[in-house]
C-alpha positions as CSV (number, residue, x, y, z in Angstrom):
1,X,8.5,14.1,-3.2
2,X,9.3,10.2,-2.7
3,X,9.6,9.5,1.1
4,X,10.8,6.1,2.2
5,X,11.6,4.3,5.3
6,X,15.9,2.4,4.7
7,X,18.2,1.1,6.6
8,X,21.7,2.5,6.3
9,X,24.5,1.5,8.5
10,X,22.2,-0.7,10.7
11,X,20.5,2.4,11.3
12,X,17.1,3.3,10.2
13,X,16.4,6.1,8.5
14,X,13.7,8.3,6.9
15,X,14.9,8.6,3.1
16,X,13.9,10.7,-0.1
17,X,14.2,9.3,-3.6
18,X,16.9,10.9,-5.6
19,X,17.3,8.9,-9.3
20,X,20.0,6.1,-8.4
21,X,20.9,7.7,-4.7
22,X,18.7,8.7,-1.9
23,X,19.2,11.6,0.4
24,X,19.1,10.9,4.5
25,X,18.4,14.5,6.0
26,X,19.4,12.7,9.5
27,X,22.9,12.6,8.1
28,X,23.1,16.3,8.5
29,X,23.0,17.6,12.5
30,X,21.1,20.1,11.5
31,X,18.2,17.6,10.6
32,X,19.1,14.8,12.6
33,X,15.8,14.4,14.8
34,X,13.1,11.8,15.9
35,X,10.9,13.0,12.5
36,X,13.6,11.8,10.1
37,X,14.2,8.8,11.7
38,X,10.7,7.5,11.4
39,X,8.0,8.0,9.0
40,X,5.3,8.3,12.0
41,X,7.2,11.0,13.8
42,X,7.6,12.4,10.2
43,X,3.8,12.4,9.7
44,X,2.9,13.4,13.0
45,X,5.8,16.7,13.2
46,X,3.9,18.6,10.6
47,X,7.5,19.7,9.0
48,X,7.3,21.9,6.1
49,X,8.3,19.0,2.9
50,X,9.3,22.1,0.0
51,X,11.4,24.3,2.4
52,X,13.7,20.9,3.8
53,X,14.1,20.2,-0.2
54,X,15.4,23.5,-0.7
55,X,17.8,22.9,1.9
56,X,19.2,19.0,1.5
57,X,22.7,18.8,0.9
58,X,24.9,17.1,-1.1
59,X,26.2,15.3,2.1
60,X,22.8,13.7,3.0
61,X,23.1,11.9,-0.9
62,X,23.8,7.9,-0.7
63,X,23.9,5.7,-3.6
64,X,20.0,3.4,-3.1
65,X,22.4,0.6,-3.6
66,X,23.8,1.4,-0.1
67,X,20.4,1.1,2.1
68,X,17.8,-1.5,2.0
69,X,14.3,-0.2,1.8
70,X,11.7,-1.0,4.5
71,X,7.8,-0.2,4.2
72,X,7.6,3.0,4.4
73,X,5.6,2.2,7.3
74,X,7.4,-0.7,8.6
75,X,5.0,-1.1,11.5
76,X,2.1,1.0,11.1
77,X,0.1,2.5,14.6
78,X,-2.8,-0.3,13.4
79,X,-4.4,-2.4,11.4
80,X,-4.5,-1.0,7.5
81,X,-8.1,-0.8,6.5
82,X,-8.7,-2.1,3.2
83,X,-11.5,-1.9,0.6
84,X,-13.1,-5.2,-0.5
85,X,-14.4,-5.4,-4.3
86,X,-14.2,-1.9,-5.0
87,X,-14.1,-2.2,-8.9
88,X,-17.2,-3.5,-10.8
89,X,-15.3,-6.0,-12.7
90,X,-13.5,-7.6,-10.0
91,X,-17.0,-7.6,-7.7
92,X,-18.6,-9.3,-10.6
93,X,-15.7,-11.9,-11.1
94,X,-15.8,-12.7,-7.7
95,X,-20.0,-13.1,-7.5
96,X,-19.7,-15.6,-11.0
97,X,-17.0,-18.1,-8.9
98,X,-19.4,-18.1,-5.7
99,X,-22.3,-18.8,-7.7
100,X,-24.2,-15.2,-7.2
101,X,-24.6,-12.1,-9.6
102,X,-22.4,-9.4,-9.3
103,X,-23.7,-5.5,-8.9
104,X,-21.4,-2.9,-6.9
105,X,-21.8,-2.6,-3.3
106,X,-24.5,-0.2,-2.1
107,X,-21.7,0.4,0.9
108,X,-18.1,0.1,1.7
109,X,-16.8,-3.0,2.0
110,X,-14.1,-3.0,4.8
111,X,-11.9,-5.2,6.4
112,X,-8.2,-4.9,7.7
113,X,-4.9,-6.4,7.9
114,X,-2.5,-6.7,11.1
115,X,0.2,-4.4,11.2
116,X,2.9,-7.7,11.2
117,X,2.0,-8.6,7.9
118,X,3.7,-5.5,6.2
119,X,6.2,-6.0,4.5
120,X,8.7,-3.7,2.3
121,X,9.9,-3.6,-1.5
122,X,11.8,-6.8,-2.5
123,X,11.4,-8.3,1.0
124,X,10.9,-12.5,0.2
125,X,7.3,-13.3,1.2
126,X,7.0,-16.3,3.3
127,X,5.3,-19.0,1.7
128,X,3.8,-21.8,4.1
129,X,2.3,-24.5,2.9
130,X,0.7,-26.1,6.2
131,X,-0.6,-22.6,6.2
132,X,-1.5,-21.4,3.0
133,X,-1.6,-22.8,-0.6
134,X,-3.4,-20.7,-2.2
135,X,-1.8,-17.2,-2.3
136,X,-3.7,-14.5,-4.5
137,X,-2.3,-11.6,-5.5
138,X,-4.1,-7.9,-5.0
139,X,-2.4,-4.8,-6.6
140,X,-3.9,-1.8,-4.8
141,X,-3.6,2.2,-4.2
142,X,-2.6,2.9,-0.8
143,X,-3.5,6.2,0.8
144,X,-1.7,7.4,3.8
145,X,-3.3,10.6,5.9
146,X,-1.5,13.1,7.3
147,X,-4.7,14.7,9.2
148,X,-6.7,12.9,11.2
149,X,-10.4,13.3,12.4
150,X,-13.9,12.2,12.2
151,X,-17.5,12.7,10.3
152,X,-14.8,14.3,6.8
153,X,-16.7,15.3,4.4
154,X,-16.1,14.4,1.0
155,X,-15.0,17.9,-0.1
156,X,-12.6,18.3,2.1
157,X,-10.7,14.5,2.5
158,X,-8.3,14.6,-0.1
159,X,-6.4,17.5,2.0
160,X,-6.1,14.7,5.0
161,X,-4.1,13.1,2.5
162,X,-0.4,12.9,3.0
163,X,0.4,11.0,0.3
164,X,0.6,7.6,-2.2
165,X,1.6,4.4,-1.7
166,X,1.4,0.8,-3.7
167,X,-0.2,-2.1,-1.5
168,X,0.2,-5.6,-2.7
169,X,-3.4,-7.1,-0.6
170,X,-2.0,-11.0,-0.7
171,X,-5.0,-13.0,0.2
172,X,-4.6,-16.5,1.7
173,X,-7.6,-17.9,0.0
174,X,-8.0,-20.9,1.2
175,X,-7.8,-19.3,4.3
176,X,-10.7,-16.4,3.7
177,X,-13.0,-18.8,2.6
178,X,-12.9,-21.3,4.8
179,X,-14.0,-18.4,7.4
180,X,-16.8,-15.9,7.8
181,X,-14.9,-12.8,7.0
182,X,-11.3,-12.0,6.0
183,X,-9.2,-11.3,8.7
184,X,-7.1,-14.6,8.8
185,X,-6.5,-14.7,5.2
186,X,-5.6,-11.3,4.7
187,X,-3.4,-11.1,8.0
188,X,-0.3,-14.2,7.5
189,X,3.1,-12.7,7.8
190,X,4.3,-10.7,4.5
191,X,0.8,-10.9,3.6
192,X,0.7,-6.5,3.0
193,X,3.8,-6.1,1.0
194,X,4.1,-1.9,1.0
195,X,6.3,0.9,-1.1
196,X,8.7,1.4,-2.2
197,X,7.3,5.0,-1.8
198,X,4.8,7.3,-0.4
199,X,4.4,9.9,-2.8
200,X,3.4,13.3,-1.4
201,X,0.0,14.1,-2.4
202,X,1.2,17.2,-4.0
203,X,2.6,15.3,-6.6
204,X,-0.7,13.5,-7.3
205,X,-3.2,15.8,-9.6
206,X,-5.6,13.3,-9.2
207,X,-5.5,10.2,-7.6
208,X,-8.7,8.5,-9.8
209,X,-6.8,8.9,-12.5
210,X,-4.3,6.3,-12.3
211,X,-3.0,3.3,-14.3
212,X,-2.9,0.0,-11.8
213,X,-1.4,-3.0,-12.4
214,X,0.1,-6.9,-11.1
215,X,2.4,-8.5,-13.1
216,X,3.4,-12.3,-12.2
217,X,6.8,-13.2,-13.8
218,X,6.5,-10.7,-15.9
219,X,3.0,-11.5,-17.4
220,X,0.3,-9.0,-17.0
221,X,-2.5,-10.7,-14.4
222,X,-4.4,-6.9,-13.2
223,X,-4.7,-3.5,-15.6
224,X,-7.2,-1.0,-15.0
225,X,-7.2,2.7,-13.8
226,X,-8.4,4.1,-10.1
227,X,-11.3,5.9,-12.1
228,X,-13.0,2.5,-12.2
229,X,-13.5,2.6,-8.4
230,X,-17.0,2.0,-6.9
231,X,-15.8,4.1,-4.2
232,X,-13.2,6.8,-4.9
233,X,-10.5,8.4,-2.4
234,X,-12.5,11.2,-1.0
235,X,-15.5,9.0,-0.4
236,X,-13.8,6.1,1.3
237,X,-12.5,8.5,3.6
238,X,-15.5,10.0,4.2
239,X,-17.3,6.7,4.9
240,X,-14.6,5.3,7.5
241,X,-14.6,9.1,9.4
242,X,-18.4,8.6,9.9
243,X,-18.5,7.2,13.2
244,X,-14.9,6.5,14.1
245,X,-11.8,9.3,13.9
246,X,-9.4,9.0,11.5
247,X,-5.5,9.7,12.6
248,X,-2.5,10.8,11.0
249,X,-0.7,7.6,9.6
250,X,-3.5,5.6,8.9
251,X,-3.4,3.6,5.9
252,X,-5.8,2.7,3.6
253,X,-5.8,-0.2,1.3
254,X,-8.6,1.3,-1.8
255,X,-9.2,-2.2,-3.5
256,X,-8.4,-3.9,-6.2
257,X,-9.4,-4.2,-9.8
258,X,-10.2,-7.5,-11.7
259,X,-7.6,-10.3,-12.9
260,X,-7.3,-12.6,-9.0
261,X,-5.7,-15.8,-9.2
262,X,-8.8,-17.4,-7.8
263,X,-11.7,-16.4,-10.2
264,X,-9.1,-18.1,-13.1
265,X,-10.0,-21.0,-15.1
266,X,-8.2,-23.2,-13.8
267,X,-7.3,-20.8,-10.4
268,X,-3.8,-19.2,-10.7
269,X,-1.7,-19.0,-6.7
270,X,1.3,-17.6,-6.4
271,X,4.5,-20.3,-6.1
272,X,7.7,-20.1,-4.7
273,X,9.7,-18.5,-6.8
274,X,7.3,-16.2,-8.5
275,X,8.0,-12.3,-8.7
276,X,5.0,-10.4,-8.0
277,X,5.1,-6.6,-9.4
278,X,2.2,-3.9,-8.5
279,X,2.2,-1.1,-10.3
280,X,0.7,2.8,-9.7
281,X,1.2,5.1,-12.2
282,X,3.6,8.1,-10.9
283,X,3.3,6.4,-7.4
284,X,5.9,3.5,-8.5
285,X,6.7,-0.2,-8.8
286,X,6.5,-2.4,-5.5
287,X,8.4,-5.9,-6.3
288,X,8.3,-9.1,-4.1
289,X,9.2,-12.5,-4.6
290,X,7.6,-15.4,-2.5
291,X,10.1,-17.4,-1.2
292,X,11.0,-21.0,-1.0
């Protein structure tokens, strides 16, 4: 199942993908509570996903053309946590432009983003000059919990999973490098575009088995597979449950795979104007364009 976050008739809904319509269970009285009106009360209510798809109606079904889609998450309890140079290739592109060698990380890597910089499918990314000029794209596999709680082991995290999303990780770099860790460049507004989906994790067999992939006007910058990752789902849940607890709705950012802007001869940024696609295989297509 595809769960998104729309607005319909100035009002915000919680949506389900549906080829070219999407179905609002709110619409019907019978389903019109706080859980499908936003994804967190969704998350948190524990509702049973297979028996409300055997029961949507034909009434609940609007064309997508109708409703703009949001983040499925537009504003998520707190910062998403994110994975830095979780792929060999990109760890070692990124040691060869700082002048050190690359080798993957003995331990995570984390850092996170505010919750204002997420942003939804085709929403215009600001682009601010006095702010940032150098704006990197990340394509990344987001994972969204749907069970909290703290010291999971490895065995067991994939069923704290709730589903899929795709995370664009837009790094200000002039801004992270200037500092001594990322926060500021990886927090400007529209910096975390997010969507257009979270896929259920019941439709994901395996989630380090996945094609990942940016696309800048078309041209392929990032293509790899999740099974590259240092450190794969289970573990990086694992690893942030050590010592603090996990909750429902949390997002995580897993990393992303080799082809930056910034480790291109010369450096690639994004301009206004560009279109920005990042890719998941069966999680979906999240597309942004960085405005003028």
């Amino acid at each position: 199942m595809k769960l998104g976050t729309c607005v319909y008739q100035q009002q915000t809904y919680v949506c389900l993908a549906a080829g070219d319509t999407v179905l609002l269970p709110a619409l019907d009285t019978a389903f019109d509570q706080p859980a499908w009106r936003d994804m967190l009360a969704l998350i948190d209510s524990g509702i049973d996903l297979q028996a409300v798809r055997n029961t949507l109606t034909a009434a609940m079904r609007v064309p997508l053309a109708d409703v703009t889609l949001l983040a499925p998450i537009p504003r998520p309890r707190k910062n998403v946590m994110c994975l830095g140079l979780n792929y060999l290739e990109h760890a070692q592109e990124t040691a060869n432009q700082i002048g050190r060698t690359g080798k993957a990380p003995q331990y995570p890597i984390v850092f996170t983003k505010c919750p204002t910089s997420v942003i939804g499918h085709e929403t215009a990314v600001p682009f601010d000059p006095d702010t940032c000029s150098q704006l990197d794209w990340e394509a990344e596999l987001g994972v969204v919990l749907g069970n909290g709680g703290k010291k999971i082991a490895r065995e067991n995290a994939l069923a704290h999973v709730f589903g899929y999303t795709v995370i664009n990780d837009l790094s200000a770099r002039d801004i992270q490098l200037n500092h001594k860790q990322y926060f500021l460049g990886k927090s400007i507004d529209g910096g975390c575009p997010m969507g257009p989906w979270i896929v259920t994790a019941d439709e994901i067999a395996d989630p380090q088995a996945l094609a990942i992939a940016c696309r800048v006007n078309g041209v392929t910058k990032q293509a790899s597979n999740t099974r590259q990752m240092i450190f794969d789902v289970a573990s990086i849940i694992e690893w942030l449950s050590r010592g603090m607890t996990l909750e429902a709705g949390d997002v995580i950012a897993t990393g992303t795979p080799s082809g930056v802007g910034f480790v291109r001869e010369p450096p690639e940024y994004l301009q206004p104007g560009d279109v920005v696609e990042c890719e998941v295989e069966g999680v979906g297509v999240l597309r942004n364009t960085i405005s003028a």
